[in-house]
C-alpha positions in Angstrom: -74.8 58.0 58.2 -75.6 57.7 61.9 -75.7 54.3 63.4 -78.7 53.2 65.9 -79.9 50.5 68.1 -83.4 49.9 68.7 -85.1 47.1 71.2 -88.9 47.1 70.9 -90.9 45.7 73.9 -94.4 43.9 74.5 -96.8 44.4 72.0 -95.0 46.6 69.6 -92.8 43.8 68.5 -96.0 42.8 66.4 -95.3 45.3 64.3 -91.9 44.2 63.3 -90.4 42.0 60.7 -90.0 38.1 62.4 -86.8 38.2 62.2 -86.2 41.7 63.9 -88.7 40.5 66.8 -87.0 39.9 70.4 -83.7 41.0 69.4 -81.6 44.5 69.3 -81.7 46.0 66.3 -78.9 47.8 64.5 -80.0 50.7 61.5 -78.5 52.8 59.6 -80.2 56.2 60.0 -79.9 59.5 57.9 -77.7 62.4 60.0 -80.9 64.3 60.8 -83.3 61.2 61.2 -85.7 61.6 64.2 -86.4 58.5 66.5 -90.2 59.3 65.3 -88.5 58.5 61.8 -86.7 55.7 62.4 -89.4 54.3 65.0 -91.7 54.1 62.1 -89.8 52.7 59.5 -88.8 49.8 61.2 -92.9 49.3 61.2 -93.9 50.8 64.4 -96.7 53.6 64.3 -95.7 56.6 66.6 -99.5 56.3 68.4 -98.4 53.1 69.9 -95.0 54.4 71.2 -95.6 54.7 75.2 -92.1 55.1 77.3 -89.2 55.5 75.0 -85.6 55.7 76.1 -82.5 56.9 74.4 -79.1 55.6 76.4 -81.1 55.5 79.4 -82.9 58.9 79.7 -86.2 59.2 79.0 -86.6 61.1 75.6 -89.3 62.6 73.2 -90.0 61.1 69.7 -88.8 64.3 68.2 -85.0 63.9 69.5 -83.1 63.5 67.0 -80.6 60.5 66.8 -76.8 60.6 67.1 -74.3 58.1 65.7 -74.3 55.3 68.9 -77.4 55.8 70.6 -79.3 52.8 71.8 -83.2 53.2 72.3 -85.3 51.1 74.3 -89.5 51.6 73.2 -92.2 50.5 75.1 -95.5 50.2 74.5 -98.2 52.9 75.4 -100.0 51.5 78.1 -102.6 52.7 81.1 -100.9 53.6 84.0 -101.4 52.0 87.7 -102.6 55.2 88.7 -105.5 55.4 86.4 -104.2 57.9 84.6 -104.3 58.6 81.2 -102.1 56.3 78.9 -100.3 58.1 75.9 -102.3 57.8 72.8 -105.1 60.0 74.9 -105.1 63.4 74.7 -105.6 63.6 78.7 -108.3 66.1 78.4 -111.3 64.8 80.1 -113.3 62.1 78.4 -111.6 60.7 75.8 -113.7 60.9 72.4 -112.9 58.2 69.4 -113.3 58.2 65.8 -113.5 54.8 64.1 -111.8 53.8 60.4 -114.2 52.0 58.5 -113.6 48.4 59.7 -114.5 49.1 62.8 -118.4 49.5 63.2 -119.1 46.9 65.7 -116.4 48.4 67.9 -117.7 52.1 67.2 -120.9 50.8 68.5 -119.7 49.1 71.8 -118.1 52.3 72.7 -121.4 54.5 72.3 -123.0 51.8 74.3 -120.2 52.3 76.7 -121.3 56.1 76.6 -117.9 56.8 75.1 -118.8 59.9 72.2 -117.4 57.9 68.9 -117.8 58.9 65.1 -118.2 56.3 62.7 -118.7 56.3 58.9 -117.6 53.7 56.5 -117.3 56.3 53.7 -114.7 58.3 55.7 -111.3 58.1 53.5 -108.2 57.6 55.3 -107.5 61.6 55.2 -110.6 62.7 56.1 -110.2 60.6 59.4 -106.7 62.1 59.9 -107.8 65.3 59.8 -111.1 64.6 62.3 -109.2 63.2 64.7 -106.7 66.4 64.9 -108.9 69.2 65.0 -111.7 67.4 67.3 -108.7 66.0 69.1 -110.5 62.6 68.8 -108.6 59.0 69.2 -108.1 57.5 65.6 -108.8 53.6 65.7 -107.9 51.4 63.4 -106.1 48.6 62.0 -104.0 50.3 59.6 -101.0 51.0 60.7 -100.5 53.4 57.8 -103.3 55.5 58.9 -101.3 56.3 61.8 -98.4 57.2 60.8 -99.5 60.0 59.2 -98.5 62.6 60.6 -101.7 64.9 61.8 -102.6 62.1 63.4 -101.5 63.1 67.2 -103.9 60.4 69.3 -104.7 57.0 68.4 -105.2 53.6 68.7 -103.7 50.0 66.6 -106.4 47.6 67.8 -105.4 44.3 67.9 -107.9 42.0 68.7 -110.4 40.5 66.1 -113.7 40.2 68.0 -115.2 43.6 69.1 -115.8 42.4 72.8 -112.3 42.1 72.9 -111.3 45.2 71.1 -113.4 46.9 73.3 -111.5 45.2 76.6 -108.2 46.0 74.9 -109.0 49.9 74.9 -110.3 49.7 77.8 -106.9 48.6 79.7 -104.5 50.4 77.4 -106.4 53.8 77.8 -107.8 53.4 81.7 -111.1 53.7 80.2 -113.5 52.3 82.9 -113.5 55.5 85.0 -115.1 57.6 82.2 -117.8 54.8 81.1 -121.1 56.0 81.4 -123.0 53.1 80.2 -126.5 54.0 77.5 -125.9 57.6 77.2 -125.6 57.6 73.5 -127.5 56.7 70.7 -126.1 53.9 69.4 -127.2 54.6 66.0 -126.1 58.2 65.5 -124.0 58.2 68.4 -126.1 61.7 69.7 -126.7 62.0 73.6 -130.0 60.2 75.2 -132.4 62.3 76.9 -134.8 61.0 79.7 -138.9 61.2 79.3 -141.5 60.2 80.8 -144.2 57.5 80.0 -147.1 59.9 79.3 -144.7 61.5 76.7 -144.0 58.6 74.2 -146.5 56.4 75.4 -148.9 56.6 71.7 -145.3 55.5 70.2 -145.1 52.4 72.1 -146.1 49.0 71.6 -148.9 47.9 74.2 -146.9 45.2 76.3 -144.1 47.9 76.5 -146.3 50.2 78.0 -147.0 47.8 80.4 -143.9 46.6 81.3 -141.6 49.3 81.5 -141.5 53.4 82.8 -138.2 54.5 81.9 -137.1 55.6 78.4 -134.7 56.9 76.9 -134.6 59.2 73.8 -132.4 60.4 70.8 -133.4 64.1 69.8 -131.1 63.6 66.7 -133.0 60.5 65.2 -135.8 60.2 67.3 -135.0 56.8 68.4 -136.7 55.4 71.7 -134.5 52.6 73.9 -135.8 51.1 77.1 -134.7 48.1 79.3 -135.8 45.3 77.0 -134.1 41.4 77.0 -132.1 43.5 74.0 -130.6 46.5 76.7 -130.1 43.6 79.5 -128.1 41.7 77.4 -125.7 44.7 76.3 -125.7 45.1 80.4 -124.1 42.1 80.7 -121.9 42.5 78.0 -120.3 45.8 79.3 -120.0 43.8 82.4 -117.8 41.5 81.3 -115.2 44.1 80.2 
């Protein structure tokens, strides 16, 4: 057997046992035992892994671990930069799929105009295998889900209340440069198209008419949105974040 010491850091010592939290940790580890391996059975999913460290060098989840080694795991985080935290696959803007407890979330990020795929009759490996071959970011509170191993991008959200779920992605992922606020259908998460007046106006109420001159439409399920007390207050919501 190979022995191992491990020190977790920030929010990944959530995941641990209480008594393993702010403390080294000493394991016993099969001979051919990846860090990935060991990482997660001390209760940490690989998603949430950011800079890890093995004797001092940086290293990659697949090294495997020899008898001695002392590993130092951080967080995955947003960089200063802006850049792209690990957990995104880096590739433009990032898309998201959503486990089934996470609907109000799902929905803040389509108001966001973040591209996000939400069912609540996915199954847990249905949702693995989404997020790998659309190279979407799994979120979710199981951190089962992501251990799994197709699962190459994703998210443990912590927070309770979905305006602060959607703050927490926002800072771990750098997400405010790629926000592009009422773009998508909230509903079926589709991209909105601008028309005119003259082209919905026989669909509209008659004080709507009156009021307002810029709509926005689904071509997916036909839904109409326009600046309404509704759209000013989701304004001021994604203000806030």
């Amino acid at each position: 057997m190979t022995q191992a010491s491990f020190r977790f850091h920030g929010a990944l010592e959530r995941f641990l046992a209480p008594t393993r939290r702010g403390r080294v940790i000493r394991v016993e580890c099969a001979a051919v035992a990846s860090v990935k391996h060991q990482i997660e059975a001390l209760g940490v999913p690989h998603t949430e892994v950011g800079l890890l460290l093995i004797n001092g060098e940086a290293a990659a989840l697949t090294q495997r671990l020899d008898d001695g080694d002392e590993v130092i795991v951080h967080p995955a985080q947003a960089e200063s930069s802006g850049e792209s935290a690990p957990g995104h696959p880096g590739a433009g803007r990032p898309r998201f799929v959503a486990d089934a407890h996470l609907g109000a979330l799902a929905r803040r990020l389509r108001m966001a105009g973040f591209d996000t795929l939400y069912d609540n009759a996915y199954a847990d490996p249905a949702l693995a295998d989404l997020a790998r071959r659309e190279e979407r970011i799994l979120l979710t509170r199981d951190r089962e889900l992501l251990k799994r191993r197709q699962v190459l991008h994703g998210c443990y959200v912590h927070a309770l209340r979905p305006e602060a779920q959607l703050q927490e992605l926002y800072q771990r992922l750098g997400l405010r440069p790629w926000a592009l606020p009422f773009s998508r259908c909230l509903a079926c998460n589709s991209s909105l198209q601008a028309v005119s007046l003259a082209e919905v106006a026989d669909r509209l109420p008659p004080r709507v008419r009156e009021r307002h001159r810029h709509f926005l439409h689904c071509p997916h399920c036909d839904k109409l949105f326009w600046e309404g007390s509704h759209w000013r207050a989701m304004r001021e919501r994604l203000a806030l974040v």
